[in-house]
C-alpha positions in Angstrom: 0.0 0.0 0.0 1.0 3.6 -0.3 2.7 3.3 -3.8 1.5 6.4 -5.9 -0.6 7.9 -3.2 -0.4 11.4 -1.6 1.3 11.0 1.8 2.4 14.6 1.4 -1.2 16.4 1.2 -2.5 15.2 4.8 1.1 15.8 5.9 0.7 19.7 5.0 -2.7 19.8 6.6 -1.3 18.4 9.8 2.0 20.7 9.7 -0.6 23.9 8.5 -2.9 22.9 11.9 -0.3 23.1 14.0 1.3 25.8 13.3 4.5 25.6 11.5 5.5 28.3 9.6 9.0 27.4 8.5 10.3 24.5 6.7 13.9 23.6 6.0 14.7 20.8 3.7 17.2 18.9 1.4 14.8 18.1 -1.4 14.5 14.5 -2.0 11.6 12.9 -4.5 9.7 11.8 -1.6 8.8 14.9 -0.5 8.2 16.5 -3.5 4.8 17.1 -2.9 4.6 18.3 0.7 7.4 20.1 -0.2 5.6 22.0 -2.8 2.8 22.4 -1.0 4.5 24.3 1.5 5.9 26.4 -1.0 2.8 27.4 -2.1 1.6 28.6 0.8 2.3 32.3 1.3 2.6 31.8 5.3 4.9 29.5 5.0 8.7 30.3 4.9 10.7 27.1 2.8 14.5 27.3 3.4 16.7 25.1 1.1 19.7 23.8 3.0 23.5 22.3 1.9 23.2 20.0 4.5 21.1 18.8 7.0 22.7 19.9 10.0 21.3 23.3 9.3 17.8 22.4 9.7 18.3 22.1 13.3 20.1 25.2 13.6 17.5 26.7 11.7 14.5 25.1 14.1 16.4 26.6 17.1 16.2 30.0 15.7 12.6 29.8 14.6 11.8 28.7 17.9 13.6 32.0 19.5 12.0 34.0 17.0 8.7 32.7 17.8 7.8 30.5 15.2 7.2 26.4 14.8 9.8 24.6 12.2 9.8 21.4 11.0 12.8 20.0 8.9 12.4 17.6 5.9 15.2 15.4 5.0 16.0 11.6 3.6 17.0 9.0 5.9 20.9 9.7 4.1 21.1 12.4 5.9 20.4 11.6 9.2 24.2 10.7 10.0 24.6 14.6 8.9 22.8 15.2 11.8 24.3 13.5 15.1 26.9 16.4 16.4 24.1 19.4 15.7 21.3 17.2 17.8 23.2 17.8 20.7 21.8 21.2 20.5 18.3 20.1 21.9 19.3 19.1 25.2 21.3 22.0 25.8 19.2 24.5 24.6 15.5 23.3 24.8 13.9 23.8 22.2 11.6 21.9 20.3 12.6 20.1 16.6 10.1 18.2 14.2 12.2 16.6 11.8 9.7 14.0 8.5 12.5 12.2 7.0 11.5 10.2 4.2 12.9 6.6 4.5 15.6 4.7 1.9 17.0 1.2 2.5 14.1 -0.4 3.3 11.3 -2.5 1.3 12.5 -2.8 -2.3 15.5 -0.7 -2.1 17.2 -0.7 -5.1 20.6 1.1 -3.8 22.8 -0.8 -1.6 24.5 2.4 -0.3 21.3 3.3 1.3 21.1 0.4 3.2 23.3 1.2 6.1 21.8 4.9 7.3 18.0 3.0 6.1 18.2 0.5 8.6 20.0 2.6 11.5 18.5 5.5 11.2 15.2 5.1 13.8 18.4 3.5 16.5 20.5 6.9 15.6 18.2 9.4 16.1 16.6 7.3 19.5 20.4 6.9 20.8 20.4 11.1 20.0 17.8 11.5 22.3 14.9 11.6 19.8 11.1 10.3 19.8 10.7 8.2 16.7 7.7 7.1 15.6 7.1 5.4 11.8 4.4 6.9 9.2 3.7 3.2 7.7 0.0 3.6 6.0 -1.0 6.7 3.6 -3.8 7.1 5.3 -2.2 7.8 8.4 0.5 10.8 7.2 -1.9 13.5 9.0 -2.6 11.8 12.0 0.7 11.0 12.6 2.2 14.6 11.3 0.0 16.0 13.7 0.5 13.8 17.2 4.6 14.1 16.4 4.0 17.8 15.7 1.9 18.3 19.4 4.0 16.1 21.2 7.4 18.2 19.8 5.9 21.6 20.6 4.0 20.9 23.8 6.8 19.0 25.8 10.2 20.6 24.0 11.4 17.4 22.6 12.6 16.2 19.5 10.6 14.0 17.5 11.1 12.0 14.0 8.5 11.0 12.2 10.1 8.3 9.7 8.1 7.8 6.8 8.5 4.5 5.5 9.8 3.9 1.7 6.2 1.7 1.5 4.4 5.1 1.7 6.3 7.0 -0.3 7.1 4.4 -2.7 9.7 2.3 -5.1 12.2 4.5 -6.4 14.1 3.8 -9.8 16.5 4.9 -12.6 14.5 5.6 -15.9 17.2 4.6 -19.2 18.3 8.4 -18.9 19.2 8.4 -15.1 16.0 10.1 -14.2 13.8 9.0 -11.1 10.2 8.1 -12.5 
């Protein structure tokens, strides 16, 4: 399930409700959608990034400036992350982070094994909540309870969204994802 479907439309509702007004990303296919989304939307501010690390730097100063962040990543980047997450527990402040999952069902890529299946342990062993987005139908729900529990208790929180529900990447003849 989840192949072809929009996880990324009940993910924007659920990030609009609750507030977030800044997004920081390192674009990746499977958030192509949610990403566009929240470029559309004039409240929102969308910050591209060179590396991941910056997101949290940038959800720290959001926070201090008075506004909810989330960050948007793949799970490749989540080793970018480790030294910058120490940041949360000296500073309190809150940090959503939807990273779209690689490495997993029908993985194509053996370099994205590794970070794919360590990922959830990383950020947990970082001090992080994880929990996994594994149905379609549950991207807003989910986006929503990670979102409250992140802003209402100063944590951070991962919300990994499985490569099920965002579906089977591949290399078209020209080297194009289709």
């Amino acid at each position: 399930m989840g192949e072809g479907l929009d996880w990324g439309s009940g993910a924007y509702e659920a990030l609009v409700k609750c507030g977030v007004r800044q997004i920081a990303y390192v674009p990746d296919a499977g958030l192509s959608n949610l990403l566009n989304l929240c470029k559309q939307n004039k409240e929102m501010t969308s910050t591209l990034l060179s590396s991941e690390e910056e997101g949290i730097a940038v959800a720290a100063g959001a926070w201090l400036g008075g506004e909810r962040s989330a960050v948007l990543m793949q799970s490749s980047g989540v080793g970018n992350c480790m030294n910058a997450l120490s940041l949360i527990h000296s500073c309190r402040f809150p940090l959503l982070m939807v990273i779209t999952m690689r490495g997993e069902w029908r993985e194509f890529n053996p370099w994205q094994l590794p970070m794919g299946q360590n990922a959830g342990g990383y950020l947990q062993r970082s001090g992080c909540i994880v929990h996994r987005l594994i149905d379609v139908d549950d991207s807003a729900e989910t986006i929503a309870g990670s979102a409250a529990l992140a802003f209402e208790t100063m944590s951070a929180v991962a919300v990994l969204v499985s490569q099920k529900v965002i579906g089977v990447k591949h290399f078209t003849k020209e080297g194009i994802f289709d």
